[in-house]
N, CA, C and O of each residue as an XYZ file, in Angstrom:
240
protein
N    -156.922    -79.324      3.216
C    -156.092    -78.316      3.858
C    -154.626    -78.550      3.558
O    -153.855    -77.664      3.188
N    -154.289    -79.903      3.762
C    -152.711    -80.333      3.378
C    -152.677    -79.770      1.871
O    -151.809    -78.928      1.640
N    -153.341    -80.065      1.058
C    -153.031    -79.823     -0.501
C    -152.661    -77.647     -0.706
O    -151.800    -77.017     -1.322
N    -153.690    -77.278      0.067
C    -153.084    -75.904     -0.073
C    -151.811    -75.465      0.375
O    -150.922    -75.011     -0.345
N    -151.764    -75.654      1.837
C    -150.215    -75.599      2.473
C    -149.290    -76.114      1.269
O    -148.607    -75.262      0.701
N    -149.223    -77.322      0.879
C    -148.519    -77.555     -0.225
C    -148.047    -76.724     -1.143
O    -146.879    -76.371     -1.305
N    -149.300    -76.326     -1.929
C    -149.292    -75.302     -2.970
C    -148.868    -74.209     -2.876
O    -148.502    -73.607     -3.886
N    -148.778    -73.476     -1.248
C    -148.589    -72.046     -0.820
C    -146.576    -72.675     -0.746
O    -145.733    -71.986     -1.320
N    -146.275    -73.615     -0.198
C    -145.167    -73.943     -0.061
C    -144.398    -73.914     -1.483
O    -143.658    -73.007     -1.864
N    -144.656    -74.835     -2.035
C    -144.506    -74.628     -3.836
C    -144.411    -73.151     -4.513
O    -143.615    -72.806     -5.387
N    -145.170    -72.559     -4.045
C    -144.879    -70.698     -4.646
C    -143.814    -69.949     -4.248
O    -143.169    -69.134     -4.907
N    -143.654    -70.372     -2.845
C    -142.454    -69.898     -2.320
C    -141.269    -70.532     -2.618
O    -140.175    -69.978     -2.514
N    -141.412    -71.520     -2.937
C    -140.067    -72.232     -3.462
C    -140.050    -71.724     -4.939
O    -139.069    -71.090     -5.330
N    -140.789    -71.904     -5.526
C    -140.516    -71.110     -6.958
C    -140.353    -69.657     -6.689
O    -139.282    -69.339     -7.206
N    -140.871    -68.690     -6.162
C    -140.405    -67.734     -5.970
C    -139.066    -67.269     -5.780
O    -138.551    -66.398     -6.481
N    -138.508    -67.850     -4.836
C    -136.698    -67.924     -4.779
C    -135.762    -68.401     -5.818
O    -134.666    -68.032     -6.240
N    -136.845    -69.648     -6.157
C    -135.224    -69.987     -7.149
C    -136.015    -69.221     -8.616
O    -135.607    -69.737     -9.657
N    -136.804    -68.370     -8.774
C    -137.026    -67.606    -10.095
C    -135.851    -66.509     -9.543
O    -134.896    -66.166    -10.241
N    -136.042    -66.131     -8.467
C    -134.889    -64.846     -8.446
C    -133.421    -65.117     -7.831
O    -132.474    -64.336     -7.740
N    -133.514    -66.304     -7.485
C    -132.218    -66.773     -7.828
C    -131.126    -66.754     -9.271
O    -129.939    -66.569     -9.539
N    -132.474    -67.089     -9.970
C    -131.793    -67.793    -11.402
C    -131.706    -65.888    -11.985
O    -130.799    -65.590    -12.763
N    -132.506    -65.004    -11.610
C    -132.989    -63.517    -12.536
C    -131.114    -63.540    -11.766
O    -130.189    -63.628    -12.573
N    -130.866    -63.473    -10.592
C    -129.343    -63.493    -10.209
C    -128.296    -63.652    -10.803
O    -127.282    -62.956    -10.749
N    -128.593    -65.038    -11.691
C    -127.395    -65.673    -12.667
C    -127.308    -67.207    -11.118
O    -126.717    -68.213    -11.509
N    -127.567    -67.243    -10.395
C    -127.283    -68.631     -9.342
C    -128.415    -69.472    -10.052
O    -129.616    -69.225    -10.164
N    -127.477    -70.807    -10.608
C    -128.231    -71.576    -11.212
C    -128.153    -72.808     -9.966
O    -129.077    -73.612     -9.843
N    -127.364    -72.830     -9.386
C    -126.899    -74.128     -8.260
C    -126.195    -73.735     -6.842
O    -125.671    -72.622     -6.796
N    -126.153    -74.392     -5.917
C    -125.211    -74.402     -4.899
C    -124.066    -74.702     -5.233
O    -123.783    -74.734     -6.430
N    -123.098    -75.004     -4.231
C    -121.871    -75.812     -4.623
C    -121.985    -77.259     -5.232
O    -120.987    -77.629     -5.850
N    -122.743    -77.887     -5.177
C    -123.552    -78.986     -5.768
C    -124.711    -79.317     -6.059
O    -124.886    -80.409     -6.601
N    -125.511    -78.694     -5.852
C    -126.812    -79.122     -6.223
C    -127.428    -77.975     -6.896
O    -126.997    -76.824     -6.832
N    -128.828    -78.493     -7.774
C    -129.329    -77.937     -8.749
C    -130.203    -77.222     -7.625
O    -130.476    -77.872     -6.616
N    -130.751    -75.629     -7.786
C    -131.641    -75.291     -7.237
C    -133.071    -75.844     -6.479
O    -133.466    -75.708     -5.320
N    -133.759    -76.638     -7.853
C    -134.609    -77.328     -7.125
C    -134.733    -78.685     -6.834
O    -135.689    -79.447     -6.979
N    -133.723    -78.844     -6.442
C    -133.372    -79.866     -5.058
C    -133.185    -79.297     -3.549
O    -133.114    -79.878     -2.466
N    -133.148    -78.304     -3.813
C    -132.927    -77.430     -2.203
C    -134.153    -77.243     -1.464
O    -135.222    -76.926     -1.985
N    -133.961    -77.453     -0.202
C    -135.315    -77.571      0.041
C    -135.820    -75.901      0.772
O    -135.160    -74.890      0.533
N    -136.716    -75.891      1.407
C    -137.509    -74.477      1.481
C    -136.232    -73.535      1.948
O    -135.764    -72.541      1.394
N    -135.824    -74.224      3.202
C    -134.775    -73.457      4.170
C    -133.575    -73.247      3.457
O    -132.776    -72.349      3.721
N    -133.425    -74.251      2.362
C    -132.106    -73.890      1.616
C    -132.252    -72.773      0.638
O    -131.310    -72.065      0.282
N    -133.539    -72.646      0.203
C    -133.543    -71.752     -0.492
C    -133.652    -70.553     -0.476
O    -133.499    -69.704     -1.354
N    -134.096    -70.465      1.207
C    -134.492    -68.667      1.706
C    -132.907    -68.751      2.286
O    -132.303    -67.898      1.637
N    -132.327    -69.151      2.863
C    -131.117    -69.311      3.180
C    -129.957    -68.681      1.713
O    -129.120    -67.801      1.917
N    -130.103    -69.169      0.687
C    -129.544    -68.659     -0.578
C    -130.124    -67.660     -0.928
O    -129.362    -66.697     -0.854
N    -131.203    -67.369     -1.313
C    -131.505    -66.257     -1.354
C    -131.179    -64.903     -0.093
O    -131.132    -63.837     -0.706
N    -131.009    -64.743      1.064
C    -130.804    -64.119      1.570
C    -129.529    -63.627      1.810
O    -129.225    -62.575      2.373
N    -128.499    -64.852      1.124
C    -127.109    -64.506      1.392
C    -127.050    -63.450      0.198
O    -126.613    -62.303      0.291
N    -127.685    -64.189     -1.190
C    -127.688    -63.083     -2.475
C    -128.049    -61.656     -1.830
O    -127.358    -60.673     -2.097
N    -129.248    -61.573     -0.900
C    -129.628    -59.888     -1.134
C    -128.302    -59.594     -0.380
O    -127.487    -59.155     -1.192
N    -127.885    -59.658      0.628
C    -126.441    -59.420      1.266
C    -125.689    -59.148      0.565
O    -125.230    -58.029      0.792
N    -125.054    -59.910     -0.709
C    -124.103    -59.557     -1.224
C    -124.774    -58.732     -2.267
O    -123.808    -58.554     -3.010
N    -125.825    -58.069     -2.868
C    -126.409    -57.397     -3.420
C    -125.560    -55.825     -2.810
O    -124.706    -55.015     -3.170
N    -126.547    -56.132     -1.600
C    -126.027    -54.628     -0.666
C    -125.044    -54.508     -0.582
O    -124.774    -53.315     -0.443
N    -124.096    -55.212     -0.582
C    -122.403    -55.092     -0.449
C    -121.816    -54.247     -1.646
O    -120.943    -53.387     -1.760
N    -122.658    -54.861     -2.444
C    -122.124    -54.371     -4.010
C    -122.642    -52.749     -4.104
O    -122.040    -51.722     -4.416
N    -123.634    -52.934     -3.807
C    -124.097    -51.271     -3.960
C    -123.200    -50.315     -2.925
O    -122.725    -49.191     -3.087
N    -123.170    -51.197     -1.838
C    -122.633    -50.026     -0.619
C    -121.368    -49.519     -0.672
O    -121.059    -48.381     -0.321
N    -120.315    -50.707     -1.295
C    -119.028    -50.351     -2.006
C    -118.965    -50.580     -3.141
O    -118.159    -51.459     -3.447
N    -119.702    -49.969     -4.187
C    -119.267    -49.839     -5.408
C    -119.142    -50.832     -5.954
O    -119.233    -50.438     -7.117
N    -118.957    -52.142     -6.028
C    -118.474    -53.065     -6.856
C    -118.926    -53.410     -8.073
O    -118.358    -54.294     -8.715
């Protein structure tokens, strides 16, 4: 059971930092993507869709 949780955890972490990186965000302010751990990475990713919408909503 531990080994799946794992694996389901692992997808989701690759999941973010693949569309992180489709972003152009290769890193934090210091660290390489996958060093971040789960929360850091839905955490980065969510600030991206934010500033996504920003961009669309005013033009940028």
């Amino acid at each position: 059971m531990a080994g799946y949780i794992r694996k389901s955890l692992d997808r989701v972490k690759e999941y973010y930092i693949s569309q992180l990186l489709n972003a152009g965000q290769y890193k934090t302010s210091d660290r390489q993507l996958y060093e971040l751990t789960l929360n850091e990475l839905e955490r980065e990713f969510k600030m991206m869709q934010l500033r996504e919408m920003q961009k669309r909503k005013y033009g940028q």
